[in-house]
ZAMARGU-4260 file (C-alpha; in steps of 0.2 Angstrom, whole numbers, plus 5000, padded with zeros to 4 digits):
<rodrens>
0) 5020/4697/5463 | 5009/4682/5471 | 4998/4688/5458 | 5004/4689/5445 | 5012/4670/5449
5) 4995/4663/5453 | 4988/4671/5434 | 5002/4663/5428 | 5001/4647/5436 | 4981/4646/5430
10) 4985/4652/5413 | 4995/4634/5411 | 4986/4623/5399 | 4978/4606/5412 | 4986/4589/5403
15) 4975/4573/5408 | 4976/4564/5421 | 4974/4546/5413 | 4984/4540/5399 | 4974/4541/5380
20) 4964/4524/5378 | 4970/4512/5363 | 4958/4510/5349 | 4945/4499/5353 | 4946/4482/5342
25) 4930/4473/5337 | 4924/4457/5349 | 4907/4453/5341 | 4907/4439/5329 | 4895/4450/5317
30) 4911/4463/5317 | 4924/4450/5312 | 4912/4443/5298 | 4919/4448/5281 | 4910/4462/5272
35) 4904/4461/5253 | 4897/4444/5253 | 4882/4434/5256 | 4874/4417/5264 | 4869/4404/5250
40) 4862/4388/5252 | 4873/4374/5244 | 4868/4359/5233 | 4876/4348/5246 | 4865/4354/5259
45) 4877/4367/5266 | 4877/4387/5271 | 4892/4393/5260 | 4898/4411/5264 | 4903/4419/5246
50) 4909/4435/5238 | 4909/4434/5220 | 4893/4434/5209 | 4882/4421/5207 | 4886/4412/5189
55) 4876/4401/5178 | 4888/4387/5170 | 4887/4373/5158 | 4888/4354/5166 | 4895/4341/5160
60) 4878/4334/5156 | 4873/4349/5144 | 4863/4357/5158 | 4865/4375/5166 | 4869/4375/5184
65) 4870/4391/5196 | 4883/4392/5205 | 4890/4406/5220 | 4909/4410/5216 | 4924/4416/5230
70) 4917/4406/5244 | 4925/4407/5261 | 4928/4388/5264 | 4941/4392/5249 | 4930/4385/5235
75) 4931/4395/5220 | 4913/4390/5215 | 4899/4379/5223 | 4884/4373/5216 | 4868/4381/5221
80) 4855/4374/5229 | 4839/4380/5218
</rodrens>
């Protein structure tokens, strides 16, 4: 009988000891960064981060201008530095 109680009690699946660890959230400032843009350099002497495409556009002047769209400053387009 103290046989067949010890298979028994060794047949039992173990549960851990140590409650299950929460998803680790990312700490690094590279992980935070949004994904899908890029660094330009801005006409006003300035990094700009931006998602959208760069754009050639028409001044006021006549002239064409390049410019970075969806920046993350909240601009919705900067003129480029050439």
């Amino acid at each position: 009988m103290k046989a067949l109680t010890l298979a028994w009690l060794l047949s039992l699946p173990v549960l851990p000891l140590s409650p299950p660890k929460p998803a680790q959230q990312p700490t690094t400032h590279a992980a935070k960064r949004p994904r899908g843009g890029r660094w330009y350099f801005a006409a006003s002497g300035h990094a700009v981060y931006c998602y959208g495409p760069v754009m050639t556009v028409p001044r006021a002047d006549g002239e064409l201008e390049r410019v970075a769209t969806f920046c993350s400053d909240g601009s919705p387009i900067v003129p480029l530095k050439d």
